[in-house]
C-alpha positions as CSV (number, residue, x, y, z in Angstrom):
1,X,-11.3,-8.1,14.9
2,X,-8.4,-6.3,13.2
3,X,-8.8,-2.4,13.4
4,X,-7.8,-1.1,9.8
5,X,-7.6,1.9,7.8
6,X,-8.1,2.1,4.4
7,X,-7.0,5.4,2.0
8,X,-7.9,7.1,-1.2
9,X,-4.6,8.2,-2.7
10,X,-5.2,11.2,-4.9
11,X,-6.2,14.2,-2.7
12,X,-6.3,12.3,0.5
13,X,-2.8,10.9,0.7
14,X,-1.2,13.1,-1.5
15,X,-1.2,16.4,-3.4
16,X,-1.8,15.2,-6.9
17,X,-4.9,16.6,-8.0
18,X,-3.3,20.0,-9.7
19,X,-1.0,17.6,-11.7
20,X,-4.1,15.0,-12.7
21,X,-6.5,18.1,-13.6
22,X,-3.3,19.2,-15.6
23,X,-3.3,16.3,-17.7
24,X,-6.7,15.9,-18.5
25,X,-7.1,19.3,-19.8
26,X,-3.9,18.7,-22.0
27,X,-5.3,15.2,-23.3
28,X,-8.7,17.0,-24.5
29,X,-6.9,20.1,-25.8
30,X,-4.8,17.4,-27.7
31,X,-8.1,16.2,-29.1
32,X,-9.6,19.4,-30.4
33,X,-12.4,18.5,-27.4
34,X,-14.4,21.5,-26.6
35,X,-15.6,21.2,-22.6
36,X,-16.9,23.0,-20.0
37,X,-15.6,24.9,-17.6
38,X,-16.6,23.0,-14.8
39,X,-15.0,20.0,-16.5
40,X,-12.6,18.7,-13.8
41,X,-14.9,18.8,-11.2
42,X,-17.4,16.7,-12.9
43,X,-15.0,14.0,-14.0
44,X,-12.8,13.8,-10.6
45,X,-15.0,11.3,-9.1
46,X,-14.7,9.2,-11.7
47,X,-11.1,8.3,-12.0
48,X,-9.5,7.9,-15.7
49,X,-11.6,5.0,-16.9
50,X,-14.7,7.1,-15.6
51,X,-13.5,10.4,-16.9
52,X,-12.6,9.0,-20.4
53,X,-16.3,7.6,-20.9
54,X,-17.5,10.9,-20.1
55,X,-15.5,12.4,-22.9
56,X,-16.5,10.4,-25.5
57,X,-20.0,10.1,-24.2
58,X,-20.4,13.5,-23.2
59,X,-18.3,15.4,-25.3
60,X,-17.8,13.4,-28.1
61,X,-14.0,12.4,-28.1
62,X,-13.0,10.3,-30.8
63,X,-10.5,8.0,-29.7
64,X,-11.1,5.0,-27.3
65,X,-11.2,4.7,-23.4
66,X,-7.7,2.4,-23.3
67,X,-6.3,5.3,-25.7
68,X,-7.4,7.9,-23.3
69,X,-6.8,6.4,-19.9
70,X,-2.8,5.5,-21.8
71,X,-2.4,9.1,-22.8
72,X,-3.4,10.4,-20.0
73,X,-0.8,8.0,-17.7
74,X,1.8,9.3,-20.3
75,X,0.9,12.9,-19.7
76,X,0.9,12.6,-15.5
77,X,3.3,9.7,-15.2
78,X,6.2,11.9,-14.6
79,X,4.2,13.8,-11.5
80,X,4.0,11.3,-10.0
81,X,6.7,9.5,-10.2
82,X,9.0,12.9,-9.6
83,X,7.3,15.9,-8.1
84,X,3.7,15.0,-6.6
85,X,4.2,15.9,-2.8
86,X,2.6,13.9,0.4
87,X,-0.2,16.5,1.7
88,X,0.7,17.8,5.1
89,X,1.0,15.7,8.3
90,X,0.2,12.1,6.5
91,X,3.6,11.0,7.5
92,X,3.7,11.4,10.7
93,X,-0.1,10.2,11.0
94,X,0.9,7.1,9.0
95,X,3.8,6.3,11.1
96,X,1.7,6.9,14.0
97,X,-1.4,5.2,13.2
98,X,1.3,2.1,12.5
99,X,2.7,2.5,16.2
100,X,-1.0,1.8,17.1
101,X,-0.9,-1.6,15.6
102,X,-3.7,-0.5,13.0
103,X,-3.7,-2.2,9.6
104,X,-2.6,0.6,6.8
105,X,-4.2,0.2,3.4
106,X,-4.5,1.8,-0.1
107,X,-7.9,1.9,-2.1
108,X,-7.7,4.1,-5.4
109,X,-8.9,4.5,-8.9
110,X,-5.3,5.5,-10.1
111,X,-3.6,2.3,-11.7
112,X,-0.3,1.0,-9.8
113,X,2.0,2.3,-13.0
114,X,1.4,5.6,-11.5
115,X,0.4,4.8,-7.8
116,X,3.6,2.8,-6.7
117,X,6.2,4.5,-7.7
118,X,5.0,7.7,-6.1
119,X,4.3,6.0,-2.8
120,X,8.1,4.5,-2.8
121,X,9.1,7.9,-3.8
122,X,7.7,9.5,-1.1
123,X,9.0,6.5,1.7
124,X,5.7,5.1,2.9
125,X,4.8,2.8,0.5
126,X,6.3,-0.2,3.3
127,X,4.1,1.4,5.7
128,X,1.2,-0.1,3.9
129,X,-0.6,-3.6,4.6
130,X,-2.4,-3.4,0.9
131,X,-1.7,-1.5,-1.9
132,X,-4.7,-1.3,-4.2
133,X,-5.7,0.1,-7.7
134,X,-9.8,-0.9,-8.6
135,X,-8.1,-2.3,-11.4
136,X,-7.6,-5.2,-8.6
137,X,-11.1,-5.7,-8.0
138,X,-12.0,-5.1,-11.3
139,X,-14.6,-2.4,-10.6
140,X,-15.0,1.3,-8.9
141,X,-15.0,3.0,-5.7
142,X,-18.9,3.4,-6.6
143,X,-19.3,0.3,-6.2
144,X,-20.2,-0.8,-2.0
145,X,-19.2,-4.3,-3.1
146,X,-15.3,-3.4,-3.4
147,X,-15.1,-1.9,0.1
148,X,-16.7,-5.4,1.7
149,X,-14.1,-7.1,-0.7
150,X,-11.0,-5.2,1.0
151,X,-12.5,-6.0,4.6
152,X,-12.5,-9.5,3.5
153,X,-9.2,-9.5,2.0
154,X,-7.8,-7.8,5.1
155,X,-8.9,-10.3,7.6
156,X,-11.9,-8.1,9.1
157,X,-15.1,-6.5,8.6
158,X,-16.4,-3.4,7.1
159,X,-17.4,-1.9,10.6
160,X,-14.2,-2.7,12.0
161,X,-12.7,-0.5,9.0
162,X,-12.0,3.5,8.7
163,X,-12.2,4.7,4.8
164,X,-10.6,8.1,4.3
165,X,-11.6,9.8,0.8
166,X,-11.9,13.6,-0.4
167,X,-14.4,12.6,-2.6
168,X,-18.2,12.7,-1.5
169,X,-19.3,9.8,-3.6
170,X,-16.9,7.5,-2.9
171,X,-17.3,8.6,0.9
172,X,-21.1,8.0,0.5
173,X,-20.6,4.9,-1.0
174,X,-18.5,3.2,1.8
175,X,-20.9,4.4,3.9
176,X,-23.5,2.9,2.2
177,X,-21.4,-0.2,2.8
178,X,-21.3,-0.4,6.2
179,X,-17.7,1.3,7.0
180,X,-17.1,4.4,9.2
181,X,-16.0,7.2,7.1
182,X,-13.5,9.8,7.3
183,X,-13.5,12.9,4.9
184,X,-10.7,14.8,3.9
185,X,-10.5,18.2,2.7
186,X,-9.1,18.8,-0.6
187,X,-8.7,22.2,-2.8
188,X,-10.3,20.3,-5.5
189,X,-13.5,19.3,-3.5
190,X,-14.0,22.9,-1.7
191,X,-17.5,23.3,-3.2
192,X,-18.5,20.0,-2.4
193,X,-17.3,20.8,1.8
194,X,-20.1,21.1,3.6
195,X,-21.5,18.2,1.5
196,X,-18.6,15.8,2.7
197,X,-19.2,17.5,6.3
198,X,-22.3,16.2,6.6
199,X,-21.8,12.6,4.3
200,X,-18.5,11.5,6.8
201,X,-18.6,10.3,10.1
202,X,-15.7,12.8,10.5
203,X,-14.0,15.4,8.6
204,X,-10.5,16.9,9.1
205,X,-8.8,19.3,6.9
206,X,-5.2,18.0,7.5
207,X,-3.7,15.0,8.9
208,X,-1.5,17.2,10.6
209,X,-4.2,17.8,12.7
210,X,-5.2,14.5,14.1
211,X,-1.9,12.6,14.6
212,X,-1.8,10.0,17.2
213,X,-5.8,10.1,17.2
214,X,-7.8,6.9,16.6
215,X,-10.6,7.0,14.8
């Protein structure tokens, strides 16, 4: 069966995080929403839809989830599309990984208005078999259903499948799944670490580190 690896985008792939907490401290500022401090790492798992349910549900943000999730696009869209750097060594571990004859895939809760045009931005979006937002499955990374879907849609089987994600829950839930797992440091995750040490099959803290090697 077809060997393939499939990627989270923000934090794993790329540097984004600073730029998405950015904007979702601007959007509740523009709203007069009081939060906490811890606010960012309690809504990071849950990509925009997730994090604007937990505004208005939590915090009590008046307008609606398709309001927030727009405004917030608005507010990072530029990021992305200009200044969001690749994290250090995914190139080259890409590009490798592709010499290998290993399917390359995408698997993110960003939405493709800001997801694409980064990844052609940054010249690896062609290295990629699949390029996909949940908004293509039409549910979440917490979901173990939409990681047996992308097997499927690849041509091969959850075992025969590497997920790479900073983010313990969606790590945990791939897992859950069936699919070898891969974690990836990120700045944003540090307190969750050891966590997502113990949750992965493997952790690495750069790609840099592990080009050429197959997992």
């Amino acid at each position: 069966m077809k060997k393939a690896y499939i990627f989270d985008f923000d934090g794993t792939l790329v540097d984004s995080m600073p730029y998405w907490s950015r904007a979702q401290l601007r959007l509740l500022q523009e709203q007069g929403t009081a939060y906490p401090t811890d606010i960012i790492a309690r809504v990071t798992p849950l990509g925009n839809t997730g994090a604007m349910h937990y505004y208005r549900e939590q915090l009590g943000m008046q307008i609606s989830v398709e309001q927030g999730v727009a405004r917030s696009i608005e507010l990072s869209l530029a990021d992305y599309r200009d200044v969001i750097p690749l994290k250090n060594g995914v190139e080259a571990f890409l590009r490798a990984a592709k010499a290998q004859s290993i399917s390359l895939n995408v698997l993110t809760a960003s939405p493709h208005v800001t997801l694409d045009p980064c990844l052609k931005r940054l010249g690896v979006y062609g290295l990629f078999d699949n390029v996909w937002s949940c908004e293509d499955f039409a549910t979440t990374k917490s979901d173990p259903n939409i990681y047996t879907a992308a097997a499927e849609k690849i041509g091969t089987t959850v075992e025969n499948c590497v997920f790479f994600d900073d983010n313990i829950h969606a790590v945990a839930t791939a897992a859950k799944a069936g699919m070898p797992t891969v974690g990836v440091y990120d700045l944003s995750g540090e307190s969750f670490a050891d966590e997502l040490k113990t949750t992965a099959d493997r952790y690495i803290t750069s790609f840099a580190d592990v080009v050429g090697e197959e997992f």
